[in-house]
KOLTORMI-721472 format. One record per residue: x, y, z of N, C-alpha, C in turn; residue in three letters. Coordinates in steps of 0.1 Angstrom, whole numbers, plus 2048, in hexadecimal, padded with zeros to 3 digits. Layout:
REM KOLTORMI-721472
ATOM   n_X   n_Y   n_Z   ca_X   ca_Y   ca_Z   c_X   c_Y   c_Z   marmar
ATOM     X     Y     Z      X      Y      Z     X     Y     Z      ALA
...
//
This chain:
REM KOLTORMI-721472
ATOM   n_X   n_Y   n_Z   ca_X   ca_Y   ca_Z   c_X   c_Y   c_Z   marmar
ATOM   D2C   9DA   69E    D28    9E3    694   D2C   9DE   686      UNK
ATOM   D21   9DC   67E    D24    9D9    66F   D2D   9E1   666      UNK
ATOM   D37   9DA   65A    D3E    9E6    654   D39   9E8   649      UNK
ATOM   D2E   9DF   643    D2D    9E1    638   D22   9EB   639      UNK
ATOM   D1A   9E6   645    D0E    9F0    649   D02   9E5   64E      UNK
ATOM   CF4   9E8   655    CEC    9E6    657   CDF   9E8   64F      UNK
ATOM   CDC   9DC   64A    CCF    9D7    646   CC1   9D1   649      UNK
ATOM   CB9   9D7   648    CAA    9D1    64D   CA1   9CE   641      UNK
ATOM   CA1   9C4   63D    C97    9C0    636   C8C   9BC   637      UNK
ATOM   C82   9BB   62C    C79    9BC    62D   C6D   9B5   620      UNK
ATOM   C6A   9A7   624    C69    99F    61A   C5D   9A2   60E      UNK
ATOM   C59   99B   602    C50    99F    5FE   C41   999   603      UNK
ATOM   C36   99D   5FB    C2D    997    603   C28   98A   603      UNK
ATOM   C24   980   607    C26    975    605   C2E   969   608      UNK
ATOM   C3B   96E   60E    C47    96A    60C   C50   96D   61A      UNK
ATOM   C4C   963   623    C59    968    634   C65   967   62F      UNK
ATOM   C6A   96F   638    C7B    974    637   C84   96A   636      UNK
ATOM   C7E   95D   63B    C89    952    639   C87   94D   628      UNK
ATOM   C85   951   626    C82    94F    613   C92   950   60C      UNK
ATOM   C97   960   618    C9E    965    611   CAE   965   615      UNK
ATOM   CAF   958   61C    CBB    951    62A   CC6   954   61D      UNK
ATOM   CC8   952   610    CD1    94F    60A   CD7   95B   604      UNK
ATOM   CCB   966   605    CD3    976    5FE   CD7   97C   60E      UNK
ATOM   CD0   977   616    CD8    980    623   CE7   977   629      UNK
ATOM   CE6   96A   620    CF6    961    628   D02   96E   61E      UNK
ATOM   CFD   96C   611    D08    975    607   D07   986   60A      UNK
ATOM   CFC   987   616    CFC    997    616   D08   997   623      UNK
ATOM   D06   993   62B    D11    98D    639   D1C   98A   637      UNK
ATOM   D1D   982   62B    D2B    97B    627   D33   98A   621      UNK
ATOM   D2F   995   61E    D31    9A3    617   D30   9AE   621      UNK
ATOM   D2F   9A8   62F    D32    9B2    640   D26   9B8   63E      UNK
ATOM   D1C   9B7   63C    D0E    9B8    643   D09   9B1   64D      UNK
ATOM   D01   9BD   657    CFA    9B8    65D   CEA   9B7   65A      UNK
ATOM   CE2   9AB   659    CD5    9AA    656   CCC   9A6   65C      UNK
ATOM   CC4   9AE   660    CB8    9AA    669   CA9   9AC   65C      UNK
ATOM   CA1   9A1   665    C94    9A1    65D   C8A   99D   665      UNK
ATOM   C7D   9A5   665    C72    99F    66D   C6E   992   665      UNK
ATOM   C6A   984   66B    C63    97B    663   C59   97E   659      UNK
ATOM   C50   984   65E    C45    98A    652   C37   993   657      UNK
ATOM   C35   99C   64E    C2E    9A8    654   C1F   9A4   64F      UNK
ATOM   C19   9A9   65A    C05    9AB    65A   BFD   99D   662      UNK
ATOM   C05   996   66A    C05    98C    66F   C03   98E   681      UNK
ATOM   C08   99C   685    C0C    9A2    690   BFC   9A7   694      UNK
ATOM   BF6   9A4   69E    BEB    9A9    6A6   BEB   9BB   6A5      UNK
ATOM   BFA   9BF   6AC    BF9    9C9    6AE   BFB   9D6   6A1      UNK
ATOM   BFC   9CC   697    C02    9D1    68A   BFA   9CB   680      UNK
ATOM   BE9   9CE   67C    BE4    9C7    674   BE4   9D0   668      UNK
ATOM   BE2   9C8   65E    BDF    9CC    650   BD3   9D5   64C      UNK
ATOM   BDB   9E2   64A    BC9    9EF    644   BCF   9F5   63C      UNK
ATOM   BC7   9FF   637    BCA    A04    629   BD6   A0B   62D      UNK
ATOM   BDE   A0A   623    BE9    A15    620   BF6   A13   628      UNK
ATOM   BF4   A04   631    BFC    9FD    638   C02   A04   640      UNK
ATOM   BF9   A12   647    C01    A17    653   C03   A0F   65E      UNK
ATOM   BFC   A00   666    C02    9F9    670   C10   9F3   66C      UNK
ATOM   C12   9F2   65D    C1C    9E5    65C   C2B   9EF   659      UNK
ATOM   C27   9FC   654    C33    A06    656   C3E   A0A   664      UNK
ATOM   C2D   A0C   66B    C33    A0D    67A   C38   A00   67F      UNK
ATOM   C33   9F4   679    C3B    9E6    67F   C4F   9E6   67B      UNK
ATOM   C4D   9E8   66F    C5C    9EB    66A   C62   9F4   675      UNK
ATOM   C61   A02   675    C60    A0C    67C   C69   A06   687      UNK
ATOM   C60   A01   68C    C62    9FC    6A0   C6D   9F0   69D      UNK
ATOM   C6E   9E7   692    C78    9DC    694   C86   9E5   68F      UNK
ATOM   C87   9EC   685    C93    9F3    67E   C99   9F8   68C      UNK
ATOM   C95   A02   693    C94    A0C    69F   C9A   A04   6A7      UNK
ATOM   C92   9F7   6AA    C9E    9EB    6B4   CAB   9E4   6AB      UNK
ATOM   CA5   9E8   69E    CB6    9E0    699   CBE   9ED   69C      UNK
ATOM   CBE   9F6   698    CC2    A03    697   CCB   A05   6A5      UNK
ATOM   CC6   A06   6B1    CC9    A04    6BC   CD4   9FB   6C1      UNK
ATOM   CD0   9EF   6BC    CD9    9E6    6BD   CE4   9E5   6B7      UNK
ATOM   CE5   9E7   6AC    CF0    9E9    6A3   CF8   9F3   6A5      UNK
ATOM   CF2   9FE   6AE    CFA    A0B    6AE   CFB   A13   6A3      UNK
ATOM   CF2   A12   698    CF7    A17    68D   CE7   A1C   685      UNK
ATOM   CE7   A24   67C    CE0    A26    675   CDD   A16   668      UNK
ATOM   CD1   A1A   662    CCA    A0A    661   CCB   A0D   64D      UNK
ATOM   CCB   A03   644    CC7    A04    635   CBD   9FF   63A      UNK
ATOM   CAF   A06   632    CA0    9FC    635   CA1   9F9   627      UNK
ATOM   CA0   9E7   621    CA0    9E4    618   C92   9DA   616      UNK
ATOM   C91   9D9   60D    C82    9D2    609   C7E   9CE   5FC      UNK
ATOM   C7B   9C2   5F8    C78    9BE    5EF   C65   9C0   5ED      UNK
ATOM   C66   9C3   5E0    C55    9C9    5DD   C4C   9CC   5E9      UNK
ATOM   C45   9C2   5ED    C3C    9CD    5FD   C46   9CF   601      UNK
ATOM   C51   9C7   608    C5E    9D0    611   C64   9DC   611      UNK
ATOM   C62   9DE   5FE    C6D    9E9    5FA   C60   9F6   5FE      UNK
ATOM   C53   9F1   5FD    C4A    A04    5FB   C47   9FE   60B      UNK
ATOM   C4A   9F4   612    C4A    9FD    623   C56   A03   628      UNK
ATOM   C62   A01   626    C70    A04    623   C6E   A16   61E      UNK
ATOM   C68   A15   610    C69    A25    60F   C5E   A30   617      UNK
ATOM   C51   A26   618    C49    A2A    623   C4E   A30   636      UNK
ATOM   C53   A28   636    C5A    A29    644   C66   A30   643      UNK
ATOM   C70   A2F   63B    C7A    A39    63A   C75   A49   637      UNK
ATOM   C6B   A4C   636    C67    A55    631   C5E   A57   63D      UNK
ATOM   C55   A52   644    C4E    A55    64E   C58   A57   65D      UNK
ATOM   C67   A4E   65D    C6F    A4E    668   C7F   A4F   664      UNK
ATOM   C7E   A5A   660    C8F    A5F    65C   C96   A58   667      UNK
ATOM   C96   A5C   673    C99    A57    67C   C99   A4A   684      UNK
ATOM   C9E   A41   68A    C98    A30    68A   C9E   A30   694      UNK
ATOM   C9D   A2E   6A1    CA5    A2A    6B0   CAC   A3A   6B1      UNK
ATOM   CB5   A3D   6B2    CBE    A47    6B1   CCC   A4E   6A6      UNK
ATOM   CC6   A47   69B    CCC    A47    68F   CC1   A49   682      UNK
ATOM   CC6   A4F   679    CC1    A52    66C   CC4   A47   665      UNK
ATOM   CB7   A44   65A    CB8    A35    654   CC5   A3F   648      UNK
ATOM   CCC   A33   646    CD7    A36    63D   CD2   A36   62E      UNK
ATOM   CCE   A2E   62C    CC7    A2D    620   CBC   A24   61D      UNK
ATOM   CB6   A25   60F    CAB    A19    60E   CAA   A12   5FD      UNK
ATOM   CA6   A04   5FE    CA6    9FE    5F5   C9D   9F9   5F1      UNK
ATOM   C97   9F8   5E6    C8A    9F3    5E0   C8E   9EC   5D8      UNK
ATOM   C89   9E1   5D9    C8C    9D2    5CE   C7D   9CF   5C6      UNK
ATOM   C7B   9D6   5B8    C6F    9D2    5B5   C66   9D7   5BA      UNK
ATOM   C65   9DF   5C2    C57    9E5    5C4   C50   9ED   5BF      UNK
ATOM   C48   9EA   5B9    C3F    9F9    5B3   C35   9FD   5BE      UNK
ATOM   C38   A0D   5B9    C31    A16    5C2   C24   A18   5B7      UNK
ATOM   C12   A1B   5BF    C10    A21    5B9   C0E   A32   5B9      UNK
ATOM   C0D   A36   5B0    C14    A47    5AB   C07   A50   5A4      UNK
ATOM   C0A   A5F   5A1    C03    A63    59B   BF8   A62   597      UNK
ATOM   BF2   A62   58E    BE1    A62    58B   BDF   A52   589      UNK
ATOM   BE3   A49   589    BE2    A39    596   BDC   A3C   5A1      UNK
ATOM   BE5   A47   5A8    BE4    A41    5B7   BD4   A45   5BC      UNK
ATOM   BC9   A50   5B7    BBA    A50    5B9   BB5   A46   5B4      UNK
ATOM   BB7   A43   5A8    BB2    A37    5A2   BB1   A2B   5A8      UNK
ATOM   BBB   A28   5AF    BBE    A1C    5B7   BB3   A1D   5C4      UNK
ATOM   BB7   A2A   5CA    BB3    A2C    5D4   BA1   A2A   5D7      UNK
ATOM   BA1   A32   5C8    B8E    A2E    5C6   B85   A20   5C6      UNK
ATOM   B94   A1A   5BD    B8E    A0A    5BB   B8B   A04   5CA      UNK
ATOM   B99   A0B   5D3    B98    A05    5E3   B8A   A03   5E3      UNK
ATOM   B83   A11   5E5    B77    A16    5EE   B6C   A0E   5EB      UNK
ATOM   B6D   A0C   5DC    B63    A07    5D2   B60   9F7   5D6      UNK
ATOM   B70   9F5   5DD    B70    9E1    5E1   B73   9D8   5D7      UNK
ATOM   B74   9E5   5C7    B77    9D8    5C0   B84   9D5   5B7      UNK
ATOM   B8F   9DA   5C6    B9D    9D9    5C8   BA0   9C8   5C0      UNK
ATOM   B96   9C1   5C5    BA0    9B2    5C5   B9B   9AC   5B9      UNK
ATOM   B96   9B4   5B1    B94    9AF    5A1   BA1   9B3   59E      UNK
ATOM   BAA   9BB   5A0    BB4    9C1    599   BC1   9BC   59F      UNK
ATOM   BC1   9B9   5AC    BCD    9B6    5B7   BCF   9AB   5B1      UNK
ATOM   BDD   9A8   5B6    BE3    999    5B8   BDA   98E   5C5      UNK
ATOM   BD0   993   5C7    BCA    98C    5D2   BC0   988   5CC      UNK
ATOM   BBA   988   5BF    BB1    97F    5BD   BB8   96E   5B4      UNK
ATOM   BC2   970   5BB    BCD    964    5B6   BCD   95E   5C7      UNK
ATOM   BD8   96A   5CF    BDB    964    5DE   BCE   95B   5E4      UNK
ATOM   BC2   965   5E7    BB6    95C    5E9   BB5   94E   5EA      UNK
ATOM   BB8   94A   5DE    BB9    93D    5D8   BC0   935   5D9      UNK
ATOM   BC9   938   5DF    BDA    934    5E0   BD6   925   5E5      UNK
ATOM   BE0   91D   5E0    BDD    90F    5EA   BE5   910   5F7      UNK
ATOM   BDF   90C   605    BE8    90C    60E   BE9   8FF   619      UNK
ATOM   BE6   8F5   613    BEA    8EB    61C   BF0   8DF   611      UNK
ATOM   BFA   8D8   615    C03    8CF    611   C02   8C2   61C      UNK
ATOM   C07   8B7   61D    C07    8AC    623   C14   8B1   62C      UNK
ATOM   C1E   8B2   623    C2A    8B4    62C   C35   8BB   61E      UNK
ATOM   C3F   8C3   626    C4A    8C8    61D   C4E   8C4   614      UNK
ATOM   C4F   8B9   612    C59    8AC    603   C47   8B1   5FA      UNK
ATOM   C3D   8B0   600    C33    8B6    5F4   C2D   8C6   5F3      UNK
ATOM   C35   8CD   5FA    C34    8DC    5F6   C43   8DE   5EE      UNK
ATOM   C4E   8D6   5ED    C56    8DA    5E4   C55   8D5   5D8      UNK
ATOM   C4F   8C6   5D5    C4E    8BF    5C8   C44   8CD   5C4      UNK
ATOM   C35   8D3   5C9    C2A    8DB    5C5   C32   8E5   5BE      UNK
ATOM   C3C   8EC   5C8    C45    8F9    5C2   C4E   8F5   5B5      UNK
ATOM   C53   8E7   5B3    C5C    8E3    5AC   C58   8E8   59D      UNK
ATOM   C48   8DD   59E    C45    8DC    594   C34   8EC   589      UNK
ATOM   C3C   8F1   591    C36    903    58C   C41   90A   585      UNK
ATOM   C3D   90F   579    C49    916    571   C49   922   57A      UNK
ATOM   C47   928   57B    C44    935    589   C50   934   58F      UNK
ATOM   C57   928   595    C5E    92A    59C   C6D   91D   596      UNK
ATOM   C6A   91B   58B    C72    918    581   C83   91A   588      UNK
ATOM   C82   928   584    C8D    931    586   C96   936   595      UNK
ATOM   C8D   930   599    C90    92F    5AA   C9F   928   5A9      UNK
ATOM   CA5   931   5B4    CB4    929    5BA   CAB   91E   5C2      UNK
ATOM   CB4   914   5C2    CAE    908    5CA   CB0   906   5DA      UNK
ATOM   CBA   90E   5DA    CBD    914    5EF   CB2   919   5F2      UNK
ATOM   CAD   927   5E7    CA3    930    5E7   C95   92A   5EA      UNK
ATOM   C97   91E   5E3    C87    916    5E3   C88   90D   5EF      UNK
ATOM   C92   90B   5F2    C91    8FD    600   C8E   909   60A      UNK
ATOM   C94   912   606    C92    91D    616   C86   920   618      UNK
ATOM   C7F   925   60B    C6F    929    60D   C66   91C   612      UNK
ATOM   C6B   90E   60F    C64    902    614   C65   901   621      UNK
ATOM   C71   905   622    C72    902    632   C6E   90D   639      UNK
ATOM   C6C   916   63B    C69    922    63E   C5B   92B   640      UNK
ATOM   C58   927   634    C4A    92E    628   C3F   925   62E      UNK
ATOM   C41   91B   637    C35    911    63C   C38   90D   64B      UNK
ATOM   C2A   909   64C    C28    907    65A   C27   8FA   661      UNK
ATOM   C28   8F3   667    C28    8E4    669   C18   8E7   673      UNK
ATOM   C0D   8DE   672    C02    8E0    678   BF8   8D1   67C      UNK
ATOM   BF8   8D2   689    BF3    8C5    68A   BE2   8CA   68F      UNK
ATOM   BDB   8C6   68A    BC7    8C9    68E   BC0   8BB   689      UNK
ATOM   BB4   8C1   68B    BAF    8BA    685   BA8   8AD   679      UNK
ATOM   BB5   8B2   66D    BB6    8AE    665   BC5   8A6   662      UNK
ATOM   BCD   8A8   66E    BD5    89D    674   BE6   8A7   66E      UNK
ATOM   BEC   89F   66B    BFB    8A6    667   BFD   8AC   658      UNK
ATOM   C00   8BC   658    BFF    8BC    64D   C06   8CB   651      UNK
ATOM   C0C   8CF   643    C13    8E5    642   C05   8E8   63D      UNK
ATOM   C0E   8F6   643    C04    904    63B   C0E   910   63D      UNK
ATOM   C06   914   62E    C0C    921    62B   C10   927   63A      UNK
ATOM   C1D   92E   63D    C23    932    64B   C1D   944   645      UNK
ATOM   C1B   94A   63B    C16    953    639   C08   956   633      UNK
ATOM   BFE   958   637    BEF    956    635   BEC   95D   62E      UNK
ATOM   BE2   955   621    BDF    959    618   BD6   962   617      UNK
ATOM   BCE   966   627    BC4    971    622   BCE   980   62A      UNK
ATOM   BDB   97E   62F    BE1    988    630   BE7   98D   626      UNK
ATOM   BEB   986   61C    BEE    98B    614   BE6   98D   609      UNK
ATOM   BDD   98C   608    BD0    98F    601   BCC   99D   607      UNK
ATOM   BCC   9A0   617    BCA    9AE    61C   BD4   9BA   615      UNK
ATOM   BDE   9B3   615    BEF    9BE    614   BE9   9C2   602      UNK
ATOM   BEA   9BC   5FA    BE9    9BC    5E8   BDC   9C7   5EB      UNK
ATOM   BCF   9C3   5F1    BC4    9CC    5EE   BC3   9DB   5FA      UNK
ATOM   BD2   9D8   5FC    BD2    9E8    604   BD8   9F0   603      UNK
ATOM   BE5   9EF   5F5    BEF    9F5    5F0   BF1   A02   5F0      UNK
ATOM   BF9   A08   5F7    BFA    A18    5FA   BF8   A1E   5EF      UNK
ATOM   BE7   A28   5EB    BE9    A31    5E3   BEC   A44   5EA      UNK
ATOM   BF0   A3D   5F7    BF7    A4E    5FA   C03   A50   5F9      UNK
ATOM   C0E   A47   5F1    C1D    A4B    5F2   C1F   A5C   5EC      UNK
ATOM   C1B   A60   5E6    C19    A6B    5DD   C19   A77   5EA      UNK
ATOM   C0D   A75   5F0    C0D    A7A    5FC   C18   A7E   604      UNK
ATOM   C18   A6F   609    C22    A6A    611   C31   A77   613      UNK
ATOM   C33   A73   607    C44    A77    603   C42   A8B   601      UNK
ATOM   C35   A8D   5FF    C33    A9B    600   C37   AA0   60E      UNK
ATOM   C2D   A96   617    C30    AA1    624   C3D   A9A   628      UNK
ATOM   C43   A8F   626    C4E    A89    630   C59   A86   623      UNK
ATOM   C60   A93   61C    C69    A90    617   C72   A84   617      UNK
ATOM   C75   A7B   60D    C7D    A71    612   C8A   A77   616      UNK
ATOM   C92   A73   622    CA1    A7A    624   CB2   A72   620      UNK
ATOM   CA9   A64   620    CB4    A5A    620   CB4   A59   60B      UNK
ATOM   CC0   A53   60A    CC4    A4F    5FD   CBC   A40   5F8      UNK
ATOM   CB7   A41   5E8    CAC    A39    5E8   CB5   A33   5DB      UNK
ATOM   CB3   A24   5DE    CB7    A1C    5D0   CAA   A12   5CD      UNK
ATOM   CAB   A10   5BD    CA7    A04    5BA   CAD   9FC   5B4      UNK
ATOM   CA4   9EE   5B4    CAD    9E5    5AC   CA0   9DD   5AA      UNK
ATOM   CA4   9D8   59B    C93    9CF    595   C97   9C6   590      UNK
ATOM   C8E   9BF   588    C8D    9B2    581   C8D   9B9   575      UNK
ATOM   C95   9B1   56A    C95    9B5    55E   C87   9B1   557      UNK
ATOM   C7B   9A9   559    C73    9A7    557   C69   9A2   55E      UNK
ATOM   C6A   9AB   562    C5D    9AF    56F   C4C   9B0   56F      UNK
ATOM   C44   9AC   569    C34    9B1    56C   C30   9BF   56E      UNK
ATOM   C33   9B7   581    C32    9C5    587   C33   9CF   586      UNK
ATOM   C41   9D3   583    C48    9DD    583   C42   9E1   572      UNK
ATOM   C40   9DD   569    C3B    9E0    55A   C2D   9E6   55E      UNK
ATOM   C24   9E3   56A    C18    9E3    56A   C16   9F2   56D      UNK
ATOM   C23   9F4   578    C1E    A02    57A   C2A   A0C   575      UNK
ATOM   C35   A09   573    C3C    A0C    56C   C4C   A0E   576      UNK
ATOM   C54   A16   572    C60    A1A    577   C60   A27   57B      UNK
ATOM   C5D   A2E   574    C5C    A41    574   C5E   A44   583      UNK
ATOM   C51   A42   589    C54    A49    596   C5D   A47   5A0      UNK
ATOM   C64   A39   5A0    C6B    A38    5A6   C78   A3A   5A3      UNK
ATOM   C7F   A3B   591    C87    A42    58C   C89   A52   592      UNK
ATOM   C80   A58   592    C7D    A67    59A   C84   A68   5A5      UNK
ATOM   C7C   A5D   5AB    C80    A5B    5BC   C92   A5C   5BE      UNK
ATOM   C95   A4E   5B4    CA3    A4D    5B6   CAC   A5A   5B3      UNK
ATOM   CA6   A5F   5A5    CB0    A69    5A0   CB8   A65   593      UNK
ATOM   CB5   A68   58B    CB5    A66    57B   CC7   A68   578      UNK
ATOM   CD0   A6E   582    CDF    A71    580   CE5   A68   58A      UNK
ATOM   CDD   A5C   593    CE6    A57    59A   CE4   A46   596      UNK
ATOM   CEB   A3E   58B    CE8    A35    583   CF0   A2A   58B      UNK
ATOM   CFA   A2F   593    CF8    A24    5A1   CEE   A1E   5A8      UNK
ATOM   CE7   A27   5AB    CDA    A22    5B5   CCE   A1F   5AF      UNK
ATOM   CD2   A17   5A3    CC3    A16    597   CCC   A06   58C      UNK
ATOM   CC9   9FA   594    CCB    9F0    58E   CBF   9E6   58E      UNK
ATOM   CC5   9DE   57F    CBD    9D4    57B   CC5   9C3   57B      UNK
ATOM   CBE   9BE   580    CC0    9AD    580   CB4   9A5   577      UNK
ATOM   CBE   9A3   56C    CB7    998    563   CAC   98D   56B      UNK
ATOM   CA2   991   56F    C97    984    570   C88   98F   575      UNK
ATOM   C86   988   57C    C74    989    57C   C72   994   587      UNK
ATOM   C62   994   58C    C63    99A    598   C6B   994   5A8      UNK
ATOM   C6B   987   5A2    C70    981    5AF   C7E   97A   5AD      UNK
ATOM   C86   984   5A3    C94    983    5A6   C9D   983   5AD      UNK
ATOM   C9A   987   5BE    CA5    983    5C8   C9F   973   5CC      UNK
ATOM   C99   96E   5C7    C96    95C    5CC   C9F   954   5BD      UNK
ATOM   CA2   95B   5B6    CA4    95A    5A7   CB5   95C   5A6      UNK
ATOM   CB8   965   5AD    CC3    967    5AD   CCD   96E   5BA      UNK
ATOM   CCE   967   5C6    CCE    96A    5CF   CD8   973   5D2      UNK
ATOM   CE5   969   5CB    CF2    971    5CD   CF3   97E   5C2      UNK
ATOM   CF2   97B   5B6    CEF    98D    5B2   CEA   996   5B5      UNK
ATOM   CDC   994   5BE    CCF    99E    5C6   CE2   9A1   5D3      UNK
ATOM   CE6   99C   5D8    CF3    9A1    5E2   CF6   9A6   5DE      UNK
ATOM   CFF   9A5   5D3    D06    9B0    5C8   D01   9B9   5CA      UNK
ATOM   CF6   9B8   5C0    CF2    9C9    5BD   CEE   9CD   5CD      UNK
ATOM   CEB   9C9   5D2    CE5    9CE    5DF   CF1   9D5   5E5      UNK
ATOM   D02   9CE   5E9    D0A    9D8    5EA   D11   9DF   5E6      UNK
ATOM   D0C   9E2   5D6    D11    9EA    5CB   D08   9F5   5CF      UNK
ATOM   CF7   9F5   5CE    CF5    A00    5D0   CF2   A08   5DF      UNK
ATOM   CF3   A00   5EF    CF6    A01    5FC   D04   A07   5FA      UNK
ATOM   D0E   A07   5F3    D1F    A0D    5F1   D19   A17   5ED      UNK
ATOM   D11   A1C   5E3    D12    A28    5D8   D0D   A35   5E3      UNK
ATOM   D05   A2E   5EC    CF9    A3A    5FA   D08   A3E   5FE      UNK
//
């Protein structure tokens, strides 16, 4: 049994869990226990549709086995998609194996909210979701490399990931790819596929709103962002301020960097992570 507590993470999209070897060594080295599925919408029995009810119930069923295992009740933590399947599923499954999730963490995620969330919803119907998504970028993604030594020079030399810890970036090289031998002889590929994550961006829950109406959240909810975030500018902070609760300024931190601050800053993303996991 863990003392600091039990953790299930849950990566962002684009991005397997081994991305993130270097914030779960400092979450462990601080008496956590950390479990993470490798990466979601990749699973037959768990495909990618609107409003990511398969990939909810995929968390669902792995937390429930960590849950079990551990003996203990689970934090469902999550970075951006991680963090809105984390509040999705904490909220659809108070309960996880035989225990109540203890709490939940959103790193970055924006929810969409309020008179958004039709709007979005409409554009779904309309199809012309991926003029506006991050997927008329992923689409395009480049995904094959010769070999690793040239998927890390590619990553090196991108200001994008400038800012990257360099553990953070060997881990995603090593990790983030696939070794594949075909027809075109030896060569990686993206280990996370680009039209999955092209599915996940153009299917973005616009029923949280919903959601949280019929299935009250039960567990204690924190965030923690990028001090200069996009994303989080794009749709804002408010609702998820609400969520947390405007008098509890423990469970509402910021880390100076981008959206993709825990690759940025691994050991501070621990910090705050059990500064505000202490505060629940």
């Amino acid at each position: 049994m863990s003392h600091a507590g039990v953790i299930v993470f849950s990566h962002a999209n684009g991005f397997v869990a081994g991305t993130y070897n270097k914030l779960f060594k400092s979450l462990r080295g601080r008496g956590f226990a950390v479990h993470a599925l490798p990466k979601f919408g990749h699973e037959v029995d768990y495909p990618v549709t609107n409003n990511w009810p398969h990939l909810v119930e995929q968390l669902a069923h792995f937390a429930a086995q960590v849950s079990h295992q551990e003996q203990q009740g689970v934090y469902l933590v999550g970075h951006s998609l991680g963090g809105i399947l984390s509040l999705m599923t904490a909220a659809r499954h108070p309960v996880l194996g035989d225990h109540r999730v203890r709490g939940v963490v959103m790193m970055d995620s924006p929810i969409v909210s309020g008179w958004r969330a039709p709007t979005i919803g409409l554009i779904k119907r309309t199809n012309l979701i991926e003029r506006f998504s991050p997927a008329r970028v992923s689409r395009r993604r480049r995904e094959r490399w010769d070999d690793r030594a040239a998927v890390l020079t590619h990553f090196q030399s991108k200001r994008s990931f400038a800012a990257w810890d360099p553990q953070v970036l060997a881990d995603y090289v090593q990790h983030g790819f696939r070794d594949v031998h075909d027809d075109h002889g030896q060569h990686v590929e993206l280990a996370f596929s680009r039209e999955v994550e092209s599915q996940i961006y153009n299917s973005l829950p616009d029923n949280i709103d919903g959601l949280l109406r019929r299935h009250p959240l039960q567990a204690p909810l924190a965030f923690i962002g990028g001090s200069h975030s996009p994303e989080m500018r794009q749709l804002g902070h408010g609702p998820l301020r609400k969520l947390v609760g405007r008098s509890d300024d423990a469970r509402w931190q910021i880390i100076n960097g981008s959206h993709l601050y825990p690759m940025e800053k691994p050991l501070e993303t621990a910090q705050a992570l059990a500064t505000v996991i202490g505060s629940m």
